[in-house]
C-alpha positions as CSV (number, residue, x, y, z in Angstrom):
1,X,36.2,-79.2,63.6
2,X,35.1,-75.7,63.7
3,X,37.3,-72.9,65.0
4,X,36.6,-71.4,67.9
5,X,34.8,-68.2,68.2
6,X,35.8,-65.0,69.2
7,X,35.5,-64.5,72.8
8,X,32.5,-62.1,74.7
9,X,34.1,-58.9,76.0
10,X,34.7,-60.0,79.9
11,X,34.2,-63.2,79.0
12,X,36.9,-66.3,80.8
13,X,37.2,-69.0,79.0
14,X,38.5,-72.1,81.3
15,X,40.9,-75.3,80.6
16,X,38.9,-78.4,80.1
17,X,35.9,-76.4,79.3
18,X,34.0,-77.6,75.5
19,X,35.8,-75.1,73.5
20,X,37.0,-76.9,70.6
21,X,41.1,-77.4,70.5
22,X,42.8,-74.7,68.4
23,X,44.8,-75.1,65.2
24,X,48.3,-73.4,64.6
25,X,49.0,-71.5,61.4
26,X,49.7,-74.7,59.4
27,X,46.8,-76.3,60.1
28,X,48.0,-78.8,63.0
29,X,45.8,-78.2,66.2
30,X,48.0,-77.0,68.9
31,X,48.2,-77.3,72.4
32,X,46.8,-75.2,74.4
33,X,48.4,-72.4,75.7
34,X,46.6,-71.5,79.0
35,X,48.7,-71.9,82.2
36,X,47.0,-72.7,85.6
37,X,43.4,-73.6,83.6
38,X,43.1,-69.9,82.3
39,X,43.2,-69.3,78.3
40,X,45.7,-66.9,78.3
41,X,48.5,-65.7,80.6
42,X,50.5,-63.0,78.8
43,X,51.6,-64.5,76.1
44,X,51.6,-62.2,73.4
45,X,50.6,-65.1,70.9
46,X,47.6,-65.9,73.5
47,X,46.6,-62.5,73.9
48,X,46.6,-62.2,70.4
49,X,43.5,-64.4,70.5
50,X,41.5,-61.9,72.1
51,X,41.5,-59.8,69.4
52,X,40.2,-59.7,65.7
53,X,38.9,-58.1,62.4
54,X,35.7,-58.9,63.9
55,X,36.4,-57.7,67.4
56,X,36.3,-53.6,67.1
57,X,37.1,-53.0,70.9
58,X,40.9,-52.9,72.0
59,X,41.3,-56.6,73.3
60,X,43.8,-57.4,76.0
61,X,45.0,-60.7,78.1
62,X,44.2,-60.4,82.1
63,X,47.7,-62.4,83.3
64,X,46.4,-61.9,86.7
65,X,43.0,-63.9,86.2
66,X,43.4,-65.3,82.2
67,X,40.6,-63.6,81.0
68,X,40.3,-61.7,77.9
69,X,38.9,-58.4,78.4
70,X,37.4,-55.9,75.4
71,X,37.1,-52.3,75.7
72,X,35.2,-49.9,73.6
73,X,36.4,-47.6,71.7
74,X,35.5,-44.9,68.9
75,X,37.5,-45.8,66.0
76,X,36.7,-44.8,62.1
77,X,35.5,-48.3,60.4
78,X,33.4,-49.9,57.7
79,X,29.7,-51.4,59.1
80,X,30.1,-52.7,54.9
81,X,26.6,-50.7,54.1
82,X,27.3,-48.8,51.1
83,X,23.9,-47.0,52.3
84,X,26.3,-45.3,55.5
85,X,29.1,-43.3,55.6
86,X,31.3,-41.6,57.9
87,X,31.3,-44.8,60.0
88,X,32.8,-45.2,62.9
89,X,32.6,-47.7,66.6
90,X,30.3,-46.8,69.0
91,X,29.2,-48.4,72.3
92,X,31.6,-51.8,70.6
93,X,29.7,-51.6,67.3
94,X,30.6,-50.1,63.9
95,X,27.7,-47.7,62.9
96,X,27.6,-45.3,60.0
97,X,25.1,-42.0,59.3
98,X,22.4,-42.9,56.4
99,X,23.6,-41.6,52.8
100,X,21.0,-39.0,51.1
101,X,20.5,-40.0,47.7
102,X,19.1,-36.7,46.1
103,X,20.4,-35.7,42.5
104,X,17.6,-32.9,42.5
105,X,16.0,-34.3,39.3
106,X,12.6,-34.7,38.9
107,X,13.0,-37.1,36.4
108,X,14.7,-39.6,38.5
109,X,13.8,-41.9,40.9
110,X,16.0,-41.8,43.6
111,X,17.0,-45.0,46.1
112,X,20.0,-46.5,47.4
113,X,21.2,-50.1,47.5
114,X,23.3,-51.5,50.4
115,X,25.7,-52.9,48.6
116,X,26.6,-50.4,45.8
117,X,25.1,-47.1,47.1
118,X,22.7,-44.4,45.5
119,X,20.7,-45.6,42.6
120,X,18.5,-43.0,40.1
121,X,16.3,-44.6,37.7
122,X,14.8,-42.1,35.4
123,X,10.7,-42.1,35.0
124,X,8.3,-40.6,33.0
125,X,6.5,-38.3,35.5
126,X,4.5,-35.1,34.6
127,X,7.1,-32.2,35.4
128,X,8.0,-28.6,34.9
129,X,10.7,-27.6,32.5
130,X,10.1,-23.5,33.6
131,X,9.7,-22.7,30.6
132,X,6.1,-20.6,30.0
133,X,6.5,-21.3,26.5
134,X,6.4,-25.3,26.7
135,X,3.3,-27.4,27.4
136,X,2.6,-31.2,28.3
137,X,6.2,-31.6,30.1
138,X,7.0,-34.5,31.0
139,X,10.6,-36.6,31.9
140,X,12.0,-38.8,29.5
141,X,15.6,-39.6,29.9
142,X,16.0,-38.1,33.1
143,X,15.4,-34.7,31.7
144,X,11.8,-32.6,31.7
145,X,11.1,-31.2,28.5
146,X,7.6,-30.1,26.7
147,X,6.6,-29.4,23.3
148,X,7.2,-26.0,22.3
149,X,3.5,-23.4,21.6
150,X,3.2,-21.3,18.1
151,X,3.0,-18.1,19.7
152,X,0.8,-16.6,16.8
153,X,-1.5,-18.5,18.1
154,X,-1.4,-19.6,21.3
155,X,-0.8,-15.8,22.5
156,X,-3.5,-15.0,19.7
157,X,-5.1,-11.6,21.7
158,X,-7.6,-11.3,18.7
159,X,-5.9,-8.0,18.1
160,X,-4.2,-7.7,14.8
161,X,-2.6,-4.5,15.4
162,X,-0.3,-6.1,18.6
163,X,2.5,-8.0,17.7
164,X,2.2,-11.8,19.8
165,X,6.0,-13.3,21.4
166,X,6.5,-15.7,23.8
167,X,8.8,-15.5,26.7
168,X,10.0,-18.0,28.2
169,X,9.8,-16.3,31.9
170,X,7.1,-14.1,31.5
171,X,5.2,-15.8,28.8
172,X,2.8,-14.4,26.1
173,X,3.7,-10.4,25.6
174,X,2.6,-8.5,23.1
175,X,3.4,-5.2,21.3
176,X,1.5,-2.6,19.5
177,X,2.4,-2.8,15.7
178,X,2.0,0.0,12.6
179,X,0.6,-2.8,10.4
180,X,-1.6,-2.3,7.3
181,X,-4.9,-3.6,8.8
182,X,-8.9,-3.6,8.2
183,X,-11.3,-1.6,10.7
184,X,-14.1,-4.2,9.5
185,X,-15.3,-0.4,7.7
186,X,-15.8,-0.2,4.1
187,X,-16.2,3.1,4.7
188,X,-12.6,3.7,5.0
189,X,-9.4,3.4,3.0
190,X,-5.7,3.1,4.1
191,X,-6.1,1.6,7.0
192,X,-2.8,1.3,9.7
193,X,-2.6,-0.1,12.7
194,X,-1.5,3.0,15.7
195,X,-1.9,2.6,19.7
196,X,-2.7,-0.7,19.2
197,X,-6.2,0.4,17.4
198,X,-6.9,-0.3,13.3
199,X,-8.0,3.3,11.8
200,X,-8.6,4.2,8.5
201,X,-9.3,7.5,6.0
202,X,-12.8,8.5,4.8
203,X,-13.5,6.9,1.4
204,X,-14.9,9.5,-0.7
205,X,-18.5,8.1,-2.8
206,X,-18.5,10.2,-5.7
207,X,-19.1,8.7,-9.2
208,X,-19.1,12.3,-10.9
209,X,-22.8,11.5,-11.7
210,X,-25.3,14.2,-10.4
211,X,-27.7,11.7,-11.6
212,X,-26.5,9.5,-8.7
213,X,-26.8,10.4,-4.6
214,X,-23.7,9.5,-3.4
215,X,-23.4,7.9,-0.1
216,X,-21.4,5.3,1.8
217,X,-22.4,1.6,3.8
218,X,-20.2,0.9,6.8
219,X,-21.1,-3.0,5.4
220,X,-20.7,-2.7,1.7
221,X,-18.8,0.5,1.0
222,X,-19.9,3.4,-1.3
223,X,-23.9,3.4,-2.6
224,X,-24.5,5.3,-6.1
225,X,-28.3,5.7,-6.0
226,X,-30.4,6.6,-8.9
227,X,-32.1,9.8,-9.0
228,X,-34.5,11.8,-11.0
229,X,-33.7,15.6,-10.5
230,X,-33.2,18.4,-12.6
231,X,-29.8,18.0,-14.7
232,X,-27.9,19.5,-17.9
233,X,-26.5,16.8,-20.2
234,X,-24.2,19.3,-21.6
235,X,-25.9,19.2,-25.1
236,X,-27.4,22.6,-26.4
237,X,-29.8,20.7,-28.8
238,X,-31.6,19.2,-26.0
239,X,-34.5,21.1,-23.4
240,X,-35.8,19.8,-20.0
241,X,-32.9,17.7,-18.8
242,X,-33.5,15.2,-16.5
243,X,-31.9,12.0,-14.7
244,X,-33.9,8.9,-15.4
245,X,-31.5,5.4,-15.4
246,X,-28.0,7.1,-14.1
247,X,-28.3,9.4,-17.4
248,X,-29.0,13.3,-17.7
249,X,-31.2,13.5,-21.2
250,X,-33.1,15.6,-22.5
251,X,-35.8,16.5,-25.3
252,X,-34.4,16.9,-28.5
253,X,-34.6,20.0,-30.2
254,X,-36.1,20.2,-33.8
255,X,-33.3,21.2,-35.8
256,X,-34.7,22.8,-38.8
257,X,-36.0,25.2,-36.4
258,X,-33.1,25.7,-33.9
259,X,-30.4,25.7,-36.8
260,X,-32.6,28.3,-38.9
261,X,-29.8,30.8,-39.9
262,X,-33.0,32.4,-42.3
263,X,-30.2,31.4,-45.5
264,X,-32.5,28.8,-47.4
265,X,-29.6,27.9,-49.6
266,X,-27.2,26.9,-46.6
267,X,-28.0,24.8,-43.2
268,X,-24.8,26.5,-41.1
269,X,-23.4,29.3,-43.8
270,X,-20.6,27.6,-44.4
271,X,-19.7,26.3,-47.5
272,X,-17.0,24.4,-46.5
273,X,-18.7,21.7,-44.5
274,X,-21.6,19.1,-45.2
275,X,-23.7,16.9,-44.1
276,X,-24.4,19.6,-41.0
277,X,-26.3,18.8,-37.8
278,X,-26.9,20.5,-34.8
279,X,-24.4,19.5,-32.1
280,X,-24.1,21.3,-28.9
281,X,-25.9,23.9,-29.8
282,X,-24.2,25.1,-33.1
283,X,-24.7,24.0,-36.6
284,X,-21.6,21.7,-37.9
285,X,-20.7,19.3,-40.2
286,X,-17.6,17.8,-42.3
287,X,-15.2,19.7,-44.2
288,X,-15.5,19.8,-47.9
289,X,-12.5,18.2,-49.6
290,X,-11.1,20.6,-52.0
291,X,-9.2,18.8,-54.7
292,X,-8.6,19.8,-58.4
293,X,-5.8,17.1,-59.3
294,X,-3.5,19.8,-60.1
295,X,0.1,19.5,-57.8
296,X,0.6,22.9,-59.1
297,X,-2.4,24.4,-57.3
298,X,-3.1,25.0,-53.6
299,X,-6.6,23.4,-53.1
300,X,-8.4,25.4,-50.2
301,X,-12.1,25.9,-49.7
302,X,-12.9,29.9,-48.0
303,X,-16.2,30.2,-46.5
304,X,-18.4,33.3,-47.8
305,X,-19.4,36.4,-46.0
306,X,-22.7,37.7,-45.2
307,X,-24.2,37.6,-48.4
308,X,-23.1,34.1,-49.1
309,X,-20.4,33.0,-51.6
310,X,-17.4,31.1,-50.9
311,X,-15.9,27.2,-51.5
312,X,-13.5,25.7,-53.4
313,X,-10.5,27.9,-54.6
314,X,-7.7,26.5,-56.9
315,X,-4.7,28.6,-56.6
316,X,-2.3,28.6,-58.6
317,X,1.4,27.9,-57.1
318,X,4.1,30.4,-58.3
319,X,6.8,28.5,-60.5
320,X,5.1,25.3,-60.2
321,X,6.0,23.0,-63.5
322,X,8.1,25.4,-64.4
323,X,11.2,24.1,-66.1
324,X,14.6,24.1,-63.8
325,X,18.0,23.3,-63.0
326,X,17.9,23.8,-59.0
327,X,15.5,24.0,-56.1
328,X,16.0,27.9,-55.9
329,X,14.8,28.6,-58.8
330,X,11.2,26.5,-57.6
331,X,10.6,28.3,-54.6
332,X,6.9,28.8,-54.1
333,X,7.1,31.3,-50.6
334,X,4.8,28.4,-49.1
335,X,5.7,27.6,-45.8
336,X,3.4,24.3,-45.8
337,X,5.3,23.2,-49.7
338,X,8.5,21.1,-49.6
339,X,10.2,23.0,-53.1
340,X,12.3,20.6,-55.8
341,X,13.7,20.4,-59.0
342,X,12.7,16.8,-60.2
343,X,14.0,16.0,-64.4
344,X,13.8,19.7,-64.5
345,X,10.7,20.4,-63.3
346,X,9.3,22.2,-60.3
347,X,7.6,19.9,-57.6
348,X,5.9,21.0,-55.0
349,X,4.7,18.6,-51.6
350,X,2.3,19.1,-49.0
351,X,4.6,19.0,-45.4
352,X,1.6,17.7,-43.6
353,X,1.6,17.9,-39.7
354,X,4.2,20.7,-40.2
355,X,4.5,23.3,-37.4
356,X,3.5,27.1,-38.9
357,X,1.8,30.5,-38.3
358,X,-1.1,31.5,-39.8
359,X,-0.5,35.3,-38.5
360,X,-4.2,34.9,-36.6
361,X,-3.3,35.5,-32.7
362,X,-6.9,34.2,-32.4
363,X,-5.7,30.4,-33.4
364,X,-3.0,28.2,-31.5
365,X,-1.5,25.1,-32.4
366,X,-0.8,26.4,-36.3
367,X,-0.3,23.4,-38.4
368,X,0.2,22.4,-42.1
369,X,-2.7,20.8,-43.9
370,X,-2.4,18.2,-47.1
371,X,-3.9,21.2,-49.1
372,X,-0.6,22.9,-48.3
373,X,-2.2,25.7,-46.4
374,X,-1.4,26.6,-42.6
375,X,-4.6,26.1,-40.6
376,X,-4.6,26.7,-36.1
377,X,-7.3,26.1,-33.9
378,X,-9.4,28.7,-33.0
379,X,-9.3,30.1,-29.6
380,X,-12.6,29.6,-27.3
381,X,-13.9,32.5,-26.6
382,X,-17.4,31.6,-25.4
383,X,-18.0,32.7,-21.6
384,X,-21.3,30.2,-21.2
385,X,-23.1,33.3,-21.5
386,X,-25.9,33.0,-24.1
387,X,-26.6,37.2,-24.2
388,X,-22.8,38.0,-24.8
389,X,-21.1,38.1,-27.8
390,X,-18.0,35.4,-27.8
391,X,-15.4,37.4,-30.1
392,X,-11.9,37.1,-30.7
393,X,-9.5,40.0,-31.8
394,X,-7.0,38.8,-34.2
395,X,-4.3,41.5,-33.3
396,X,-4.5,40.7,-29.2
397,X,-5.4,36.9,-29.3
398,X,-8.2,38.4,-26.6
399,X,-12.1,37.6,-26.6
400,X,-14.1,40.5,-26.4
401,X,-17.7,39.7,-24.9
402,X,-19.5,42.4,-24.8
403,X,-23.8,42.2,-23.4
404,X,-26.3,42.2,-26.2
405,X,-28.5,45.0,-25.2
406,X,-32.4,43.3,-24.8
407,X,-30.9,39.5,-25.0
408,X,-32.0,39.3,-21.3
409,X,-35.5,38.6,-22.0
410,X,-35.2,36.4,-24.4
411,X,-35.1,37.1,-28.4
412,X,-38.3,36.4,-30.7
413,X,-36.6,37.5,-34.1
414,X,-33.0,38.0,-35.2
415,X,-33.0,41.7,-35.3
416,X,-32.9,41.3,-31.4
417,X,-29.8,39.4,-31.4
418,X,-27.3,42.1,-33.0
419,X,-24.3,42.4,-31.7
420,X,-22.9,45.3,-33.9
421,X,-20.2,42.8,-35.1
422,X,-20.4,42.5,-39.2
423,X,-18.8,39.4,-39.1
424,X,-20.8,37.3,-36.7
425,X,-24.3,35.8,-38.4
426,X,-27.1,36.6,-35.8
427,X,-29.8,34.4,-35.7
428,X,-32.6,34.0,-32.8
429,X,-33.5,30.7,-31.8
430,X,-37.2,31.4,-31.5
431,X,-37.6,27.7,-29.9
432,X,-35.9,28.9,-26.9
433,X,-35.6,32.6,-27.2
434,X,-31.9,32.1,-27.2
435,X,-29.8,34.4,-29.5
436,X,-26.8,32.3,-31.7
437,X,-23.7,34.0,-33.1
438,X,-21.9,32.4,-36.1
439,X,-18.5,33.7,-36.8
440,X,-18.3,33.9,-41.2
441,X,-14.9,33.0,-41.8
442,X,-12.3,35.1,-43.9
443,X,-15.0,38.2,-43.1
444,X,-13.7,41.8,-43.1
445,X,-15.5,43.7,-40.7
446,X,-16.9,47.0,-41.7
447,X,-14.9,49.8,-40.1
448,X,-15.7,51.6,-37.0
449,X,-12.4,52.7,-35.6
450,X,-9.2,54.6,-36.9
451,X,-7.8,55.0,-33.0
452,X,-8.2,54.1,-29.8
453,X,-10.2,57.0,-29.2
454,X,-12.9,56.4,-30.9
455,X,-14.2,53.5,-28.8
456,X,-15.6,54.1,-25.7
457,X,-18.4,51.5,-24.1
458,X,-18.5,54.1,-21.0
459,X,-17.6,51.3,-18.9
460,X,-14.6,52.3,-16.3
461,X,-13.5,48.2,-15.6
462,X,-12.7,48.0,-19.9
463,X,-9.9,49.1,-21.4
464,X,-11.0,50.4,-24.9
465,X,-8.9,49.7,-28.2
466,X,-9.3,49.9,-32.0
467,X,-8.1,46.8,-33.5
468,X,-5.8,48.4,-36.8
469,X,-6.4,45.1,-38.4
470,X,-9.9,45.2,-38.8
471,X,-11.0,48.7,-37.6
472,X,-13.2,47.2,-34.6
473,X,-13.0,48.2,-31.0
474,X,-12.0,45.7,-28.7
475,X,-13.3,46.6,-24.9
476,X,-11.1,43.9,-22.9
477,X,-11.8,43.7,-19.3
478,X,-9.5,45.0,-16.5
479,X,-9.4,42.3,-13.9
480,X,-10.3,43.0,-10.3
481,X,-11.6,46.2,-11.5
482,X,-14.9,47.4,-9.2
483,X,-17.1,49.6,-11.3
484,X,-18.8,51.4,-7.7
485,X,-15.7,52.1,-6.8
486,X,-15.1,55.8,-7.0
C-alpha cells in the first residue's frame, strides 16, 4: 500500500475517510490514532504527522477540531537548484535568487547547470588581447592571444632615418635616428641621418684634368667631359698645346733646331752624357761611365767650359797599392773610400750610397757615388721665367735671377740672350724666340767682384753681395720689399 501523503495546509482529514491505514516504524500498519473521527488530537506522535522534510511551514495539531494546520514561514532552505542561492521559504515555498555565472573571459562560454552550478566552456571566438602589437587574436584555451607583428616592418614609415618600435599601448612609435643613410644624391658623400631628414656633403668632381669639364649628376654622380681648349702638357719641346681625347699635346719641336747650342762637336756641351735628347725643354742624356779598371784610381768624368774640353779623368788615389802593415798607413783623405791593409797592400772601396759634402751649398742630399766621388743634387733654381737667368751661388745656397735685358721680345740670335754670367752657355731658340741657359759644370767664372761694394744692380728690393768664391755678385731679393715705396 502506499503511504499517505502529506496533508494540505488547513486541510481535516476524517476517520473512515479513503486515506490509506498508516504503518508504525517497524513496518506493521498501526491503528489509527484519531479520537472522536479527527486525525489527530494532541498527541505529540499524531501531531508529528503534520509535519515533514517536505512540509516547510511550521505544522501544528488543532486538538480542538483535529485538524492539522500549516503556517508560513521565512526560513533559510535548499529549493536543490544548484542554479539559486541564498534560498530561503517564501509564501510556503522554498525559492532561491538566480546565480550569475560570469568569469569575465571572453574566451569562455558561460552557462549554468541545475544540478552542479556554473559551467565555462572555452571557444574559439575572435577577441582582443589589448595588445597593439598582436594581430588575428583569437581564444584558444580560454585565453585571447594573437600572433606577435615585426615591427621593422609592420611600423615601416618609409623613413630610414626614424627608428620603428612597437608599443604594446600606444602601438607603432618611432624615433629620429643619426644613421649612415643615402639622400638618393650621387651628388653627395657622407651622408647621416639628423631631424629625422638624410643629408649629405658636396662631392667634389675634379679629375685634375683641365682637359676634362668637371661637373656632377644628381642620378649618376660626377661627369668628366672631354674638352678641346687651350692647355700646357708641361713639356718644353712641344708648341700649340691642346686637349683632344682627355690629353694636353702638343706639336713637337724639331730638336736639331731647338737644342742648337751652335757647338757642332757636342748636342748639350756636356761631355759627360750621351745619347742626348731634348726633354722639357733642356738638352739631356745619360751619364758617361768612367772606368779605367784601375782600384787605385778615382774614375770621374768633369764636363768642359766654354771652349769645350772635359770627360773622363783617372786620378790617381794617394797610397793606393802601396805596400803596408796597417790601415793608417793607406789612408787616401777620400771621404767616399773605405781604407785597408789587405796581404800588405793598400785597398781602397767605393762606400756607395754613403752620406757626404761636396762643399757646394748649391746641392742637397750629398751622396757617395761607385766612382768614389761625393756627388748632391743641384738646387732648382728656375723661377718659370724664360727672360731670367736661373743661378745658384755656391757660397749662399741662393738662386740669383736676375732679367735679361731685351729677352722680353723675344731673341733671334744668341748674343741677345747674355746674361753676363761666364758660366752659363746662352743659346737663343730661334724656333720660339725663347732664350736657354746651360750651366758648364766645374766652370770658374771670370771675376767681377773683390767686395760687396762693387755690385750694385740699382735696385732698392736686392740686397747686393760679391760671392768670394767665385768673384760674382749675387743680388738676392729682399722679401716684401716695395720698390715705390719711398
Amino acid at each position: 500500500m502506499l503511504r499517505a501523503g502529506p496533508a494540505r495546509a488547513g486541510a481535516v482529514l476524517r476517520a473512515g475517510s479513503d486515506q490509506p491505514a498508516e504503518r508504525d516504524g517497524h513496518g506493521r500498519r498501526r491503528q489509527s490514532l484519531c479520537a472522536g473521527g479527527h486525525r489527530c488530537a494532541g498527541d505529540g506522535r499524531v501531531a508529528a504527522l503534520c509535519r515533514g522534510p517536505r512540509r516547510p511551514a511550521a505544522a501544528a495539531c488543532n486538538t480542538a477540531n483535529g485538524a492539522c494546520t500549516n503556517a508560513a514561514n521565512s526560513n533559510a532552505c535548499d529549493d536543490g537548484n544548484a542554479c539559486t542561492a541564498n534560498d530561503k521559504c517564501t509564501g510556503g515555498s522554498c525559492a532561491g535568487t538566480s546565480v550569475t555565472c560570469n568569469d569575465n573571459n571572453a574566451c569562455t562560454n558561460d552557462a549554468c547547470n541545475a544540478s552542479s552550478g556554473c559551467v565555462f566552456s572555452n571557444n574559439n571566438l575572435p577577441c582582443n588581447d589589448s595588445n597593439a602589437c598582436t594581430l588575428g587574436d583569437q581564444c584558444a584555451a580560454g585565453a585571447c592571444a594573437g600572433a606577435a607583428v615585426n615591427p621593422a616592418t609592420y611600423c615601416d614609415d618609409g623613413n630610414q632615418c626614424t627608428t620603428d618600435t612597437c608599443d604594446k599601448v600606444a602601438g607603432c612609435q618611432k624615433a629620429n635616428n643619426t644613421a649612415s643613410c643615402s639622400d638618393g644624391n650621387a651628388c653627395t658623400n657622407g651622408d647621416t641621418c639628423g631631424a629625422g631628414s638624410c643629408t649629405g656633403s658636396a662631392v667634389s668632381c675634379n679629375d685634375g684634368n683641365l682637359c676634362t669639364t668637371d661637373s656632377c649628376n644628381p642620378g649618376s654622380g660626377c661627369v668628366f667631359q672631354n674638352n678641346n681648349l687651350p692647355c700646357d702638357d708641361g713639356d718644353k719641346c712641344t708648341t700649340s698645346d691642346v686637349c683632344a681625347a682627355a690629353k694636353c699635346a702638343g706639336t713637337g719641336v724639331v730638336a736639331s733646331v731647338f737644342c742648337d747650342d751652335s757647338n757642332p762637336c757636342t748636342t748639350d756641351t756636356n761631355p759627360c752624357t750621351q745619347n742626348d735628347l731634348c726633354t722639357q725643354g733642356k738638352c739631356t742624356g745619360t751619364a758617361v761611365t768612367c772606368n779605367d779598371g784601375n782600384v787605385c784610381t778615382n774614375d770621374v768624368c768633369q764636363a768642359g767650359g766654354p771652349g769645350g774640353g772635359g770627360g773622363c779623368q783617372f786620378q790617381q788615389i794617394q797610397n793606393c797599392g802601396n805596400q803596408c802593415s796597417s790601415a793608417t798607413q793607406c789612408n787616401d783623405n777620400n771621404q767616399c773610400s773605405s781604407d785597408a791593409c789587405t796581404n800588405g797592400v793598400c785597398t781602397h772601396a767605393a762606400i756607395t750610397g754613403t752620406t757626404c759634402n761636396d762643399n757646394n751649398a748649391c746641392t742637397s742630399s750629398d751622396a757617395c757615388t761607385a766612382q768614389r766621388t761625393c756627388v748632391g743634387t743641384p738646387k732648382n733654381c728656375s723661377d718659370g721665367v724664360s727672360c731670367t737667368a736661373d743661378n745658384c751661388i755656391a757660397q749662399y745656397g741662393a738662386c740669383a735671377n736676375p732679367q735679361i735685358q731685351g729677352c722680353n721680345a723675344g731673341c733671334t740670335a744668341d748674343s741677345q740672350c747674355n746674361d753676363n754670367y761666364s758660366c752659363t752657355l746662352d743659346v737663343c731658340n730661334t724656333f720660339n724666340g725663347q732664350c736657354i741657359y746651360q750651366t758648364l759644370q766645374s766652370c770658374t767664372p771670370t771675376a767681377v767682384c773683390k767686395v760687396n761694394g762693387d755690385c750694385n744692380d740699382n735696385n732698392v728690393c736686392t740686397s747686393d753681395l760679391c760671392n768670394t768664391n767665385n768673384s760674382q755678385c749675387l743680388f738676392v731679393p729682399i722679401q716684401g720689399c716695395n720698390p715705390n715705396r719711398g
